[in-house]
C-alpha positions as CSV (number, residue, x, y, z in Angstrom):
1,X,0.0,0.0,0.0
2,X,1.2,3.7,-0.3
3,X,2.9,4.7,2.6
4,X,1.5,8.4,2.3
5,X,-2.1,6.7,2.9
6,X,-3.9,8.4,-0.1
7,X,-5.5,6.6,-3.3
8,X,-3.4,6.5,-6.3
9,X,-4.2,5.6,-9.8
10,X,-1.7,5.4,-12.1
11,X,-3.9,5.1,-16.2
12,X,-1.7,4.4,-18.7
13,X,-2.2,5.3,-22.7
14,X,0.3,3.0,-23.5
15,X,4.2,1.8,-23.8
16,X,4.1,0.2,-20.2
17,X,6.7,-2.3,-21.3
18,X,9.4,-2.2,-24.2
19,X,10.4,-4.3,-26.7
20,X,13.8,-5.8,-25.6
21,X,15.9,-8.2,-27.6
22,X,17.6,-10.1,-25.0
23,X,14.8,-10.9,-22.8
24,X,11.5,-10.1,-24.8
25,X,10.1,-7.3,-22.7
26,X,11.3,-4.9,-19.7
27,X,9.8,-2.7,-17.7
28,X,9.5,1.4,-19.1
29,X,9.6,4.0,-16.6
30,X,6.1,4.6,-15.9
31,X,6.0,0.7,-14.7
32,X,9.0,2.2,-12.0
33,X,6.7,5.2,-11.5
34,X,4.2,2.9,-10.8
35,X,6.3,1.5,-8.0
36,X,7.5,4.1,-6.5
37,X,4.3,5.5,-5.8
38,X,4.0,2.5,-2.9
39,X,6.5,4.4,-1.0
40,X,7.9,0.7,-0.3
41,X,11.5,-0.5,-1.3
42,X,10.6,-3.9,-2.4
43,X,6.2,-3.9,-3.1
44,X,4.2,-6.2,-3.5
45,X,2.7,-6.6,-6.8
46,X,-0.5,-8.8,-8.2
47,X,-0.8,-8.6,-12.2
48,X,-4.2,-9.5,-14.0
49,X,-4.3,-10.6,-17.3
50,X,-8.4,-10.6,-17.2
51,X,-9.1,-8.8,-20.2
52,X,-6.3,-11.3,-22.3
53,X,-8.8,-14.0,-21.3
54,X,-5.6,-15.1,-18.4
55,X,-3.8,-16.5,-21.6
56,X,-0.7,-18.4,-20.3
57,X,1.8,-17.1,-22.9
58,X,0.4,-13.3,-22.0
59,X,0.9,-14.2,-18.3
60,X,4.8,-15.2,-19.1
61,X,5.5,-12.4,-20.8
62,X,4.5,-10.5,-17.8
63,X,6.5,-12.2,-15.4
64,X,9.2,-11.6,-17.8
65,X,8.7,-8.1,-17.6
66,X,7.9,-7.9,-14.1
67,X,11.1,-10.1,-12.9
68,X,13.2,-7.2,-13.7
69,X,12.2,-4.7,-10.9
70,X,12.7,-5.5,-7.6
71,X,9.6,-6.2,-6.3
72,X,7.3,-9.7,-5.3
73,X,5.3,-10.6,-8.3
74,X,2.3,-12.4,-8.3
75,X,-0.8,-13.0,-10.6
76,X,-5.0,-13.4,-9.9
77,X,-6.5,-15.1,-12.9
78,X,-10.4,-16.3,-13.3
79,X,-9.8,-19.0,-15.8
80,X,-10.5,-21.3,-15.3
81,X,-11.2,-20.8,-11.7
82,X,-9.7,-17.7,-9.4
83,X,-6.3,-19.1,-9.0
84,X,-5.8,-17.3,-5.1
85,X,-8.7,-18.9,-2.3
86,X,-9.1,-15.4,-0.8
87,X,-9.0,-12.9,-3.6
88,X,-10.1,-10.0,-1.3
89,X,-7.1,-11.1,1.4
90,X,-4.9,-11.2,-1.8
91,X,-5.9,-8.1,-3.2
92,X,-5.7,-6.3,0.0
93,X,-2.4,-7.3,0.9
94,X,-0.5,-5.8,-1.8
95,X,1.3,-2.7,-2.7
96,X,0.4,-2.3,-6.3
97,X,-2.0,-4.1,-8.4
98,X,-1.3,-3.8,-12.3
99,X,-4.4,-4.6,-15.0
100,X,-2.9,-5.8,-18.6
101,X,-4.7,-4.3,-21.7
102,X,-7.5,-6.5,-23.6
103,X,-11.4,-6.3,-23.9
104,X,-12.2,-4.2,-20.7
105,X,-15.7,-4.8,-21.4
106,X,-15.3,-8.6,-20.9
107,X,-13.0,-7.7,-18.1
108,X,-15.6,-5.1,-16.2
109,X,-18.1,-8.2,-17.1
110,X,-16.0,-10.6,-15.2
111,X,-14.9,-8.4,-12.4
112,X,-18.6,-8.0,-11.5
113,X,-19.3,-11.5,-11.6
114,X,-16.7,-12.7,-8.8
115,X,-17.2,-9.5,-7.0
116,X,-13.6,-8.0,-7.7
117,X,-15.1,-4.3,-8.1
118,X,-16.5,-3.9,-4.8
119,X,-13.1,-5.5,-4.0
120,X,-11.2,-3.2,-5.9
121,X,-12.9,-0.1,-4.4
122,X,-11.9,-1.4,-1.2
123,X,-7.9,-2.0,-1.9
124,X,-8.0,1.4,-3.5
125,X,-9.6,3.5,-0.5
126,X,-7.0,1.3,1.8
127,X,-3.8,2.8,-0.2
128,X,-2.8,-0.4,-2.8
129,X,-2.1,1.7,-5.8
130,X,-4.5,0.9,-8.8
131,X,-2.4,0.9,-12.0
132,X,-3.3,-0.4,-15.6
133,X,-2.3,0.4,-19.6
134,X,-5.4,1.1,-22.1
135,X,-8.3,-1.3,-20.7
136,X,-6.7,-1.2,-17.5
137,X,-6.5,2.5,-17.4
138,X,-9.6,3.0,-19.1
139,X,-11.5,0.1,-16.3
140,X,-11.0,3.1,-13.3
141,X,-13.1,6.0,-15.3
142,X,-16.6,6.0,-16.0
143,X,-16.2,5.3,-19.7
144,X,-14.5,6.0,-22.8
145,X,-14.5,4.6,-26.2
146,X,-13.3,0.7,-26.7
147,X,-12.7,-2.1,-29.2
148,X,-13.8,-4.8,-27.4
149,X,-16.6,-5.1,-29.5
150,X,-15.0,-5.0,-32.9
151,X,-12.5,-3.1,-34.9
152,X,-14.8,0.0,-34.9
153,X,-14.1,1.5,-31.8
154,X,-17.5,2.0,-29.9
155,X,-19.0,3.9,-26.4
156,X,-18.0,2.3,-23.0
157,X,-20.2,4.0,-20.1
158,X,-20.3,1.4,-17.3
159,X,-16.7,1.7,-16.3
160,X,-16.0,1.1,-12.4
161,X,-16.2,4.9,-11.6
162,X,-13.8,5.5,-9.4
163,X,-12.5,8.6,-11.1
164,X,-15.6,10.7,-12.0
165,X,-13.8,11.0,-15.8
166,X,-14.0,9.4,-19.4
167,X,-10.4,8.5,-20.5
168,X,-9.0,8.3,-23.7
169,X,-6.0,5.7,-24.6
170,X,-3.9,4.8,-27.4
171,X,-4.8,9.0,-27.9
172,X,-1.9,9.4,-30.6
173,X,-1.7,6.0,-32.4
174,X,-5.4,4.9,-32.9
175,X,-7.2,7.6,-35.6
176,X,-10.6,6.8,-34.1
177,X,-10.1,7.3,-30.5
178,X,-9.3,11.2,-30.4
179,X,-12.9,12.1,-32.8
180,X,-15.5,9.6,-30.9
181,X,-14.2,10.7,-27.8
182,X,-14.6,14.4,-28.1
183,X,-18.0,13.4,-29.6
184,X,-19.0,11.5,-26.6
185,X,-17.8,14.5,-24.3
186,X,-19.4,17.1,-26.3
187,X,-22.8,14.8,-26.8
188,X,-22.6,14.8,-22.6
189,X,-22.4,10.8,-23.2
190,X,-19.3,10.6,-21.4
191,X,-18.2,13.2,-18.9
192,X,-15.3,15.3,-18.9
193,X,-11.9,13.7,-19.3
194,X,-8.5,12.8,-19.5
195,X,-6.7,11.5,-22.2
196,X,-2.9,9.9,-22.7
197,X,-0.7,9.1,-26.1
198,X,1.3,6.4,-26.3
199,X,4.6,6.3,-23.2
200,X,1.6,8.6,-21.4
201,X,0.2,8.1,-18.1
202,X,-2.2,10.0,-16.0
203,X,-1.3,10.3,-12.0
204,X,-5.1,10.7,-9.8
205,X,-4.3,11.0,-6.1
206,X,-8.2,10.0,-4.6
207,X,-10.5,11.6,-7.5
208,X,-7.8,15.0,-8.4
209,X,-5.8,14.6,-11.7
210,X,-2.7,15.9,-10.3
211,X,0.2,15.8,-13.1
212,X,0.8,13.2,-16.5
213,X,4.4,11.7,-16.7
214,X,6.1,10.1,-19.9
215,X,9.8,8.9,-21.3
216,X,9.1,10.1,-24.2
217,X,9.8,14.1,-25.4
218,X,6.7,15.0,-27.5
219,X,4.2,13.0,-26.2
220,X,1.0,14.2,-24.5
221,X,-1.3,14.0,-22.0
222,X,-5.1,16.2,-22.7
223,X,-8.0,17.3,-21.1
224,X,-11.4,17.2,-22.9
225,X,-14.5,18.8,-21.7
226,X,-17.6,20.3,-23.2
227,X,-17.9,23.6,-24.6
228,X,-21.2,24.5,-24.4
229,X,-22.9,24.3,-27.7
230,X,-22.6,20.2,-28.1
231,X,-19.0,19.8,-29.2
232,X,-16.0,19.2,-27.1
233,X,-12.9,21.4,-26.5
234,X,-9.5,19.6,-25.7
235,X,-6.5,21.1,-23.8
236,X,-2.8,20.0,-24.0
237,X,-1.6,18.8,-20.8
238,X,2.7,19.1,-21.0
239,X,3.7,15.7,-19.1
240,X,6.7,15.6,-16.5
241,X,9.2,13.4,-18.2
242,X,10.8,10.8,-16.7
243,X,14.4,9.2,-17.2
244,X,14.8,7.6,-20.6
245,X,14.4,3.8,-20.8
C-alpha cells in the first residue's frame, strides 16, 4: 500500500513495457513510476491478465517483464477458476495491483461477476495503488470509447467509476479514438476527461488529476470537456518526463 495513505491511480495510454531483444520485454519508466508510488523498497505486486482472457503465454511475458524490478510478483486469474482462495485477502495485501490491456468490457463483465469491483474499491480506499495500460486505465473512469466489441471503436459508459472522468487511450496511435471521444464528451455521453498518447500516463491522487508523466519528449497528455454548444474542447496537458528507458 502507499505509505503516504492516499488513493493512487496510475492510467496508462500506453508503452508500459518495451520491446527488448535479449529478454523479450522490460519494464518502461512509468511501470518504475508505478512503484515508486508504494512508497515501499521492495512492493508487493499482483498482475491480471483478465481482459487477455488469463492467456498463459500473455501471463509469461508478464512475469518476464515484471522479474526485472525489484519487487514480489504475483498474478490473480479467473480462468478457469480464481487461481488465489481469498482474492479480497490477496488483493488487500498488496502494494500495487497492475491490470494488462484486452477487452475491458469482458473484463468489467467478469470483475462483477466474482465481486472483484466492490473489492477493488476497497484496496483502492486502503492505499494499494490501482495501475493499468489502455483497458486497465480505461477500467477506473466512467467510460471511454473501446474495441472490445470489434475493430470499430464503440461507447463504454459502465466503467468502475472511481475517477468521475471518461479516459482516452492509445490518444496518438489509434485515428478513431481522439474524434468519438470528443464526440461523446461534447454529446454529454461521457463526462469530462483525461486522455494519454502512447509512453503517457495520467497520475489521480483520490479523484484529483494531479500531473501526467512520460519517457518520451513530444508525447501528450489532454484534457477534454464540453464547450457549451454540443461539441467538445480539448486542452494539452505538458507531461513531466521521466528518465529515458
Amino acid at each position: 500500500m502507499s505509505t503516504d495513505g492516499q488513493p493512487h491511480i496510475l492510467a496508462i495510454g500506453g508503452g508500459t513495457f518495451l520491446p527488448d531483444t535479449r529478454c523479450g520485454v522490460r519494464p518502461s519508466p512509468l511501470l518504475r513510476y508505478a512503484l515508486d508510488l508504494t512508497g515501499v523498497d521492495r512492493p508487493r505486486v499482483c498482475f491480471l491478465a483478465t481482459a487477455l482472457g488469463d492467456g498463459a503465454d500473455r501471463i509469461a511475458t508478464a512475469y518476464q517483464g515484471f522479474s526485472q524490478l525489484d519487487a514480489d510478483i504475483s498474478h490473480l486469474a479467473l480462468f478457469p477458476m480464481p487461481n488465489v482462495a481469498d482474492m479480497r485477502a490477496h488483493l488487500l495485501s498488496q502494494d500495487l495491483v497492475y491490470v494488462l490491456g484486452g477487452s475491458v468490457a469482458n473484463l468489467l463483465a467478469l470483475w462483477r461477476l466474482h465481486g472483484l469491483d466492490e473489492v477493488f474499491r476497497e484496496a483502492w480506499e486502503a492505499g494499494v495503488v490501482l495501475s493499468g495500460q489502455s483497458a486497465g486505465a480505461l477500467c477506473w473512469h466512467v467510460g471511454g470509447n473501446t474495441d472490445s466489441f470489434g475493430p470499430e471503436l464503440r461507447p463504454l459508459t459502465d466503467g468502475l467509476g472511481f475517477l468521475p472522468y471518461s479516459c482516452g487511450v492509445h490518444y496518438n496511435s489509434d485515428t478513431q479514438r481522439r474524434p468519438l471521444l470528443q464526440r461523446l464528451v461534447g454529446a454529454g455521453t461521457l463526462p469530462t476527461g483525461y486522455a494519454a498518447d502512447e509512453s503517457v500516463a495520467l497520475h489521480y491522487v483520490d479523484t484529483e488529476f494531479v500531473q501526467a508523466v512520460s519517457y518520451r519528449e513530444g508525447a501528450s497528455a489532454h484534457l477534454i470537456e464540453p464547450d457549451g454548444s454540443g461539441a467538445a474542447k480539448e486542452t494539452t496537458i505538458e507531461p513531466r518526463l521521466l528518465s529515458a528507458p
